[in-house]
LOZALUM-836927 format. One record per residue (C-alpha): x, y, z; residue number from 1. Coordinates in steps of 0.05 Angstrom, whole numbers. Layout:
// residues N
SITE,X,Y,Z,NUM
...
***
This chain:
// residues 441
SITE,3763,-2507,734,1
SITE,3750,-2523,668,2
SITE,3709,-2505,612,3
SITE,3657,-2566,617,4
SITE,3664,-2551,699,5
SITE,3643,-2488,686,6
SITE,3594,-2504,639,7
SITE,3561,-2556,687,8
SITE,3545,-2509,735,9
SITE,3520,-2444,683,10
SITE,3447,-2455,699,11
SITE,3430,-2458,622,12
SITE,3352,-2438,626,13
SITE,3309,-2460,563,14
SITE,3271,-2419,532,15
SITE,3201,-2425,490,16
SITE,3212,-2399,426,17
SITE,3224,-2327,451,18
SITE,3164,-2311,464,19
SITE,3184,-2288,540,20
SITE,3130,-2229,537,21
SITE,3077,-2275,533,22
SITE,3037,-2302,604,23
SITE,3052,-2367,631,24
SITE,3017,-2424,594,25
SITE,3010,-2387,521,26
SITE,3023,-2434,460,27
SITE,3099,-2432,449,28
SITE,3090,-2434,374,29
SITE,3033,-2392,338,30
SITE,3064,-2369,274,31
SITE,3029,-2404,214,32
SITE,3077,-2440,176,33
SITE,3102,-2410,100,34
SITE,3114,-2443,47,35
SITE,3183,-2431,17,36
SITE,3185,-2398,-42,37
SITE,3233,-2382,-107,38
SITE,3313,-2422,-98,39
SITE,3335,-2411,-28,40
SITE,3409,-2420,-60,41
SITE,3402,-2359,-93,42
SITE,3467,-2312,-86,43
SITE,3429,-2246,-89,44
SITE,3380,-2278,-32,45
SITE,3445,-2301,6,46
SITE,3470,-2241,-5,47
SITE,3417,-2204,36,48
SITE,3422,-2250,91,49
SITE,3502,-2233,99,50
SITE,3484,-2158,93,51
SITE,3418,-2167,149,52
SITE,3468,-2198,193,53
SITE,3526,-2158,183,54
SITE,3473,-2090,196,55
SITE,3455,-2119,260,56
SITE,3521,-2086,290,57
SITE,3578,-2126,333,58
SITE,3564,-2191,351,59
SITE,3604,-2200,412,60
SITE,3566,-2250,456,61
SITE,3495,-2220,497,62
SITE,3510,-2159,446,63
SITE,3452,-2127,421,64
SITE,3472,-2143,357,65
SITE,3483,-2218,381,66
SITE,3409,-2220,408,67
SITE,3380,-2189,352,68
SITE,3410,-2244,306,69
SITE,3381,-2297,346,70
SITE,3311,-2271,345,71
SITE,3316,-2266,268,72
SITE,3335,-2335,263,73
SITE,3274,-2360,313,74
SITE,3229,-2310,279,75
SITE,3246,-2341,202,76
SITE,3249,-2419,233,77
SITE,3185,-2413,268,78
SITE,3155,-2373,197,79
SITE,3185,-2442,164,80
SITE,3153,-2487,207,81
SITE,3200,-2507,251,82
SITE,3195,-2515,336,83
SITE,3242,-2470,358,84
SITE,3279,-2468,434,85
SITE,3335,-2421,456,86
SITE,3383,-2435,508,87
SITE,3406,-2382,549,88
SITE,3476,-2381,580,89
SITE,3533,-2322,612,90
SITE,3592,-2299,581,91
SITE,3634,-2239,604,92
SITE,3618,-2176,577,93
SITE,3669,-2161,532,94
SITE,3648,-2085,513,95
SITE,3687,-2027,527,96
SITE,3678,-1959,539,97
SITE,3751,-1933,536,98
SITE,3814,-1971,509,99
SITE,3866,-1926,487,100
SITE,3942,-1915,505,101
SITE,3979,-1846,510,102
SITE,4042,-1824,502,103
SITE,4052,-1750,508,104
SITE,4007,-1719,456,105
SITE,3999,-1793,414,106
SITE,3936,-1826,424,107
SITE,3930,-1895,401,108
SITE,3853,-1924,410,109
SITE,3846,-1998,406,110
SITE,3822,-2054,425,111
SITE,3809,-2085,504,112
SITE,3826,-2161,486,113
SITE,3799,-2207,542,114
SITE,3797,-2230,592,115
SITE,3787,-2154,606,116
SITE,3822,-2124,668,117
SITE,3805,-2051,681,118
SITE,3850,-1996,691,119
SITE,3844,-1948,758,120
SITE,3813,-1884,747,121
SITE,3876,-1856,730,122
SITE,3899,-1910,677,123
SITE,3965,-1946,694,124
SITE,4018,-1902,681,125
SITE,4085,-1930,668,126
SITE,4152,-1928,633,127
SITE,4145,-1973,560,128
SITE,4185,-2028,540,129
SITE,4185,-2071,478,130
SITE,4187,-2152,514,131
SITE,4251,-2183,488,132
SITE,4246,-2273,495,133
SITE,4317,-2266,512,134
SITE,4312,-2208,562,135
SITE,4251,-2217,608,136
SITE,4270,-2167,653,137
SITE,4259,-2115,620,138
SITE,4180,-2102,620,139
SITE,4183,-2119,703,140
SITE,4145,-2056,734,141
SITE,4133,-2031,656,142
SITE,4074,-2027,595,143
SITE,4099,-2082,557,144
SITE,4097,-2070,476,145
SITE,4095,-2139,446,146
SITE,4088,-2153,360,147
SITE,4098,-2209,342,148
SITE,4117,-2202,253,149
SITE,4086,-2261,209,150
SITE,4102,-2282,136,151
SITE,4068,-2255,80,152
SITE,4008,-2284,71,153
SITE,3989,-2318,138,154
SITE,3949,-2305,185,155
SITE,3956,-2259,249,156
SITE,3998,-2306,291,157
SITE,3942,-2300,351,158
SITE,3977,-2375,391,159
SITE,4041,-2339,385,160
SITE,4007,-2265,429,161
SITE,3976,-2314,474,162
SITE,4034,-2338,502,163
SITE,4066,-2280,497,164
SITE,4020,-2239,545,165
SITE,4031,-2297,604,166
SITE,4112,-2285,598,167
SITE,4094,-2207,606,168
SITE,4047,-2224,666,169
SITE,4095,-2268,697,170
SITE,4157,-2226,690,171
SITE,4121,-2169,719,172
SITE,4095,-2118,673,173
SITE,4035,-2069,684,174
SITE,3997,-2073,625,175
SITE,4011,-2093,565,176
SITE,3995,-2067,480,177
SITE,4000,-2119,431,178
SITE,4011,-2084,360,179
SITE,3978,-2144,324,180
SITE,4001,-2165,259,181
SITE,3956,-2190,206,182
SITE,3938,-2179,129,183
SITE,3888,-2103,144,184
SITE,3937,-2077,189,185
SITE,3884,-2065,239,186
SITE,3872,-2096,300,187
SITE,3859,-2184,296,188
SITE,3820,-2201,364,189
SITE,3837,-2273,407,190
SITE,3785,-2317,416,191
SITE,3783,-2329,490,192
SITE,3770,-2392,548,193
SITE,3716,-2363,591,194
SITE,3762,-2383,651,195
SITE,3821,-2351,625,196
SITE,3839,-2299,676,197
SITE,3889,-2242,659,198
SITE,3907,-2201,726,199
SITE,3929,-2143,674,200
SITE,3899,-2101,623,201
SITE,3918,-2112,564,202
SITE,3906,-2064,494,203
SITE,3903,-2087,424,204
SITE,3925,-2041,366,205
SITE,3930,-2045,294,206
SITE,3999,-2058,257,207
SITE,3989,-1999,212,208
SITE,3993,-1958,274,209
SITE,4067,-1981,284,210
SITE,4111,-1932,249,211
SITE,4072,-1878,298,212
SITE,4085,-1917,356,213
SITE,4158,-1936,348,214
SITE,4163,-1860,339,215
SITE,4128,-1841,410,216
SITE,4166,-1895,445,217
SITE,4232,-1861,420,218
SITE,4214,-1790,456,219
SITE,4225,-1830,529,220
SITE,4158,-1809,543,221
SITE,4108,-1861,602,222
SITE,4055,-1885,575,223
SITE,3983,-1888,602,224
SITE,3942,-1945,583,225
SITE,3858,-1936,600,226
SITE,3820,-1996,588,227
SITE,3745,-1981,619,228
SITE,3684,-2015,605,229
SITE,3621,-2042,644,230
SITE,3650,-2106,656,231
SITE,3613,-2162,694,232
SITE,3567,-2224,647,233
SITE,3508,-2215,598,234
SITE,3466,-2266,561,235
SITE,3478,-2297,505,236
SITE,3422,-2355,461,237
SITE,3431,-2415,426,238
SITE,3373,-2429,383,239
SITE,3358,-2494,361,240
SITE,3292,-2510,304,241
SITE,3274,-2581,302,242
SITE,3232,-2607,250,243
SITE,3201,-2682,244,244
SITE,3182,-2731,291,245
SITE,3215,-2805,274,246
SITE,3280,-2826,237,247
SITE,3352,-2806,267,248
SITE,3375,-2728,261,249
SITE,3410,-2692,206,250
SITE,3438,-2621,249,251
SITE,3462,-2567,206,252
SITE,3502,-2522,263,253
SITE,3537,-2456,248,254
SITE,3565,-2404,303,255
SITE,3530,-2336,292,256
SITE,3571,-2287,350,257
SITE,3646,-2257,341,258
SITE,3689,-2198,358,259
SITE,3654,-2145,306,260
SITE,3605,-2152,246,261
SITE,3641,-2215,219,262
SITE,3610,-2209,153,263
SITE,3667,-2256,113,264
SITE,3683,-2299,181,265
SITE,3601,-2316,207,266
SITE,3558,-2286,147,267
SITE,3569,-2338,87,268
SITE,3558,-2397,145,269
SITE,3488,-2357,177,270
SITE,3464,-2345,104,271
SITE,3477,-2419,82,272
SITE,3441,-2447,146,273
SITE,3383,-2407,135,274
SITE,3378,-2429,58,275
SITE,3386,-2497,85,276
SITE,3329,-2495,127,277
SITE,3280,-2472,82,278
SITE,3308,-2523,24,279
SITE,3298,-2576,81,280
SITE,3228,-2566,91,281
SITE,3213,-2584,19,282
SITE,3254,-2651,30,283
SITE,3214,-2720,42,284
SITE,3268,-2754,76,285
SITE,3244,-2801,131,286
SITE,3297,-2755,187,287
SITE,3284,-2711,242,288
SITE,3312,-2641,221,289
SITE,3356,-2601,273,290
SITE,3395,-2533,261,291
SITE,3421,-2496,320,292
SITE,3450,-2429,318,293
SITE,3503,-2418,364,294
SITE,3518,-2361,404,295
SITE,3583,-2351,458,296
SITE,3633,-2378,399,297
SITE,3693,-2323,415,298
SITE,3691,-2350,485,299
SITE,3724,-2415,451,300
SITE,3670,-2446,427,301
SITE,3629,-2441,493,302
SITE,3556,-2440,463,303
SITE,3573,-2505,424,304
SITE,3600,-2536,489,305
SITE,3530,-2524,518,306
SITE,3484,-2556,467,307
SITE,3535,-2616,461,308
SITE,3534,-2628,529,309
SITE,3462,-2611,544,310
SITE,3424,-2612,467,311
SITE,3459,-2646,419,312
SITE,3427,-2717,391,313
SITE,3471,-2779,397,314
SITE,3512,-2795,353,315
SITE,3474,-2864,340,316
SITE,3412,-2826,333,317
SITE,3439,-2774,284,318
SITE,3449,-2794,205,319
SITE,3486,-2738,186,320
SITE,3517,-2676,213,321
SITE,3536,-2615,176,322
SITE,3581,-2557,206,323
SITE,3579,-2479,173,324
SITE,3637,-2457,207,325
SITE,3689,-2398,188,326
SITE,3704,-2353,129,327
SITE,3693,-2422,85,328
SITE,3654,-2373,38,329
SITE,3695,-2304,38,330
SITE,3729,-2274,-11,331
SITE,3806,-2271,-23,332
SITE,3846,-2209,-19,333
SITE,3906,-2191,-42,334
SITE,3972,-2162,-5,335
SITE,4001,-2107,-39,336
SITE,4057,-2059,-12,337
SITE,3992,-2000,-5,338
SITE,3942,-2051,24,339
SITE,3890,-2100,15,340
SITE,3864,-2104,-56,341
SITE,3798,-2143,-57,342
SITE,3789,-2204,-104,343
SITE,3726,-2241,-139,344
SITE,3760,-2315,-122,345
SITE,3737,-2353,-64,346
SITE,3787,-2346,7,347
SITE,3837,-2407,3,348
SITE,3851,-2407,69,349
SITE,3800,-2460,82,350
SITE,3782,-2529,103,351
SITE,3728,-2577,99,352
SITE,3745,-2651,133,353
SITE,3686,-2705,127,354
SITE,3679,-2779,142,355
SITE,3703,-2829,96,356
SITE,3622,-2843,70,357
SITE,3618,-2764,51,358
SITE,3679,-2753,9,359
SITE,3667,-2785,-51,360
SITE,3607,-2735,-50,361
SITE,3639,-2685,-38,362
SITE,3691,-2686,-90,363
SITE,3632,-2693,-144,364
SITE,3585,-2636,-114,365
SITE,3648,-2589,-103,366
SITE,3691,-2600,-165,367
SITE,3720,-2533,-186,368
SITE,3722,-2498,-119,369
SITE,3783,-2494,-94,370
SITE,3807,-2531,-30,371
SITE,3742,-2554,-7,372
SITE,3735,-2598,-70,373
SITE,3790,-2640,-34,374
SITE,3766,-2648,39,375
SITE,3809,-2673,93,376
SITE,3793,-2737,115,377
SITE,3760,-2738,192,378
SITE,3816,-2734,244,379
SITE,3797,-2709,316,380
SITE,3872,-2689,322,381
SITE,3866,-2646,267,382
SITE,3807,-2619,268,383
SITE,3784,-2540,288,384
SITE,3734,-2496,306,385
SITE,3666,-2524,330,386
SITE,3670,-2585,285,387
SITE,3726,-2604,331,388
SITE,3669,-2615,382,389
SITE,3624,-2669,335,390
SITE,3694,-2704,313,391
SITE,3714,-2717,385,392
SITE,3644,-2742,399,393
SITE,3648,-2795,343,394
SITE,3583,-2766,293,395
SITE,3590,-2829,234,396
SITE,3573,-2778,184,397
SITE,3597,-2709,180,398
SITE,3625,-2655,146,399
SITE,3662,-2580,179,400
SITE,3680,-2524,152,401
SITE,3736,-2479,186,402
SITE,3790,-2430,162,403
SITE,3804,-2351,168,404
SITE,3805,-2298,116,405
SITE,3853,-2236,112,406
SITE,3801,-2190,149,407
SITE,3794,-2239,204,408
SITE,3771,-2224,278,409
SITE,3774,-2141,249,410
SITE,3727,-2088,256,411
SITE,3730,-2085,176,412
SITE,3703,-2150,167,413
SITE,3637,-2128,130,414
SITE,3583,-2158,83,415
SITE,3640,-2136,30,416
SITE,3678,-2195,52,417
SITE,3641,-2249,8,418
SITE,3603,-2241,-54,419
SITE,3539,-2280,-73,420
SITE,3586,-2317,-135,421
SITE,3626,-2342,-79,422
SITE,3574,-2367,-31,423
SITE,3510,-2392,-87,424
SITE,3559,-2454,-118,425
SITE,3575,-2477,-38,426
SITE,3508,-2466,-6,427
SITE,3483,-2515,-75,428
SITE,3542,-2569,-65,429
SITE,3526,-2570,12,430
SITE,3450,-2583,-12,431
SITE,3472,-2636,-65,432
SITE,3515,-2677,-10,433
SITE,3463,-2681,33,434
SITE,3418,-2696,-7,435
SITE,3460,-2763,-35,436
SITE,3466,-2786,22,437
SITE,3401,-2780,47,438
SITE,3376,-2821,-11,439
SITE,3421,-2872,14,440
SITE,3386,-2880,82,441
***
């Protein structure tokens, strides 16, 4: 089965503006409308929307944290003015209660990457071997140990673990711990196919815990690997404000769940779509405003999925679509031999692709900011994250962000990640686009 199988038979269940407390028949939309006030692109007031987000906790799909974020955005959209509707769909459960491996007296605590499967009571106890590509073999009936080393610079090589952890499965191992590579040195979590099944567990940990590993496998000792958690689904929201009755859409979408707080990798996209809404509301463009907040995103996009298939405006309908998507307004970092050392420059691992009508817009509004100034022309082949979604469906007009940022998928990924310097110039040249070609209509 695939995804959009499995999506056509969720049972997605819409829901009134959260107000699920109140009796049947209640007006779905009571909050008096507020009128913006002060520069919605202001970094410090950014700035507080990364750091409300961030404080909300993990945002792992039907999380608390996850929920809480979507209530805040109804909550502000409704204050605005907007009609708001949440969409409520399953995901796994990807919380655990217990992921660690030991060997002897080492304890290594990590990460359960999914698809979770449990470990008996016991754990899985079992000899350790390192999986060799040219020696299969040798993990059969064994914890496999799998790193996979990346270039200075890159990115955890996450495709490259993936594949990986089928060979171990196949050849026979038990279990497996991927020591997972990456610019922190801690642990870089997969985003994951809700369908993906993985009959064994499998336990992230942190490449900084290496030199303390390849010292516990040389004593001979088993390991035991414990992977326990509540396991089964939980709910995650969409939530979609709509704004306007005639003329064709403009949809501002950004992805608000992830692995951990996701404060470089979500925060600068939530904090821009907010800004956006309330600049929109001051607009007196003849369009229908639309900007959905997506929720099940580490399950491979599987939120976005939904509202295409079951929300999204037609392309002929829809004038212009706008993507927030990843780490597009973090902060670089530095590798140094003793760590990370935070920088005041933007991330340049980053992309923005547009349609032909949008880039010579874009290259006036974003002169100066590196890589983003020049954006990739649309190419469905080429494009990532969620935006991959609108280019396959053909939107005339839009722009995506995507890209990653040295603290990644991490629990370190804080508000710390991105400064309001960073996010204030691209939250304003977003703004500007728009609004050129808007005028245009």
């Amino acid at each position: 089965m695939n995804r959009r199988e499995w999506l056509a038979g969720a049972g997605a269940v819409a829901l009134t503006a959260c107000n699920q407390e109140k009796p049947a028949g209640a007006p779905p939309f009571t909050s008096a409308a507020v009128v913006p006030s002060g520069d919605p692109f202001a970094g410090s007031k950014l700035m507080a929307d990364v750091e409300a987000y961030v404080g909300f906790g993990a945002h792992r799909t039907g999380s608390d944290g996850d929920v809480a974020t979507s209530d805040w955005f109804a909550k502000r959209w409704k204050e605005l003015g907007y009609e708001v509707e949440q969409t409520e769909f399953s995901c796994p459960n990807a919380d655990t209660t217990k992921a660690e491996l030991r060997i002897g007296s080492e304890k290594f605590e990590g990460f359960g990457q999914p698809p979770l499967a449990f470990t008996p009571l016991d754990g899985v106890n079992a000899p350790l071997a390192w999986w060799n590509d040219k020696s299969v073999a040798d993990v059969s009936g064994k914890i496999a140990l799998v790193h996979v080393p990346r270039e200075a610079g890159a990115v955890s090589p996450g495709g490259a673990y993936r594949a990986i952890f089928g060979k171990c499965a196949l050849a026979g191992a038990v279990g497996i711990v991927a020591v997972m590579s990456g610019p922190s040195g801690e642990i870089v979590a997969i985003n994951t196919p809700v369908e993906m099944l993985l009959e064994i567990p499998l336990l992230q940990i942190g490449e900084k815990e290496k030199a303390r590993l390849d010292a516990a496998v040389a004593t001979k000792q088993p390991g035991k690997l414990i992977i326990e958690g509540p396991g089964g689904f939980r709910n995650g929201k969409n939530t979609i404000a709509r704004r306007g009755t005639t003329g064709p859409w403009v949809i501002i979408s950004t992805p608000q769940s992830g692995w951990f707080t996701c404060g470089g990798e979500r925060g600068p996209g939530i904090a821009m779509s907010r800004a956006l809404s309330e600049w929109a509301v001051t607009t007196t463009f003849p369009v229908r405003w639309l900007f959905i907040a997506t929720s099940g995103h580490e399950w491979t996009d599987f939120g976005a999925d939904m509202f295409h298939k079951n929300q999204a405006p037609d392309p002929k309908d829809t004038a212009l679509w706008w993507h927030l998507g990843a780490s597009f307004g973090a902060r670089a970092y530095q590798e140094t031999p003793t760590g990370l050392v935070a920088q005041d420059t933007p991330n340049l691992t980053r992309t923005l692709m547009a349609t032909p009508d949008l880039i010579p817009l874009i290259e006036a509004a974003f002169a100066g900011q590196p890589v983003i100034e020049k954006p990739l022309p649309a190419d469905v082949t080429k494009a990532l994250g969620e935006y991959r979604l609108v280019a396959e469906e053909g939107y005339p007009t839009s722009a995506g962000f995507w890209g990653g940022n040295a603290l990644f998928h991490t629990p370190i990924d804080t508000a710390a990640s991105t400064t309001p310097e960073i996010m204030a110039p691209i939250a304003r040249a977003v703004a500007k686009v728009i609004d050129a070609r808007l005028a245009a209509l």
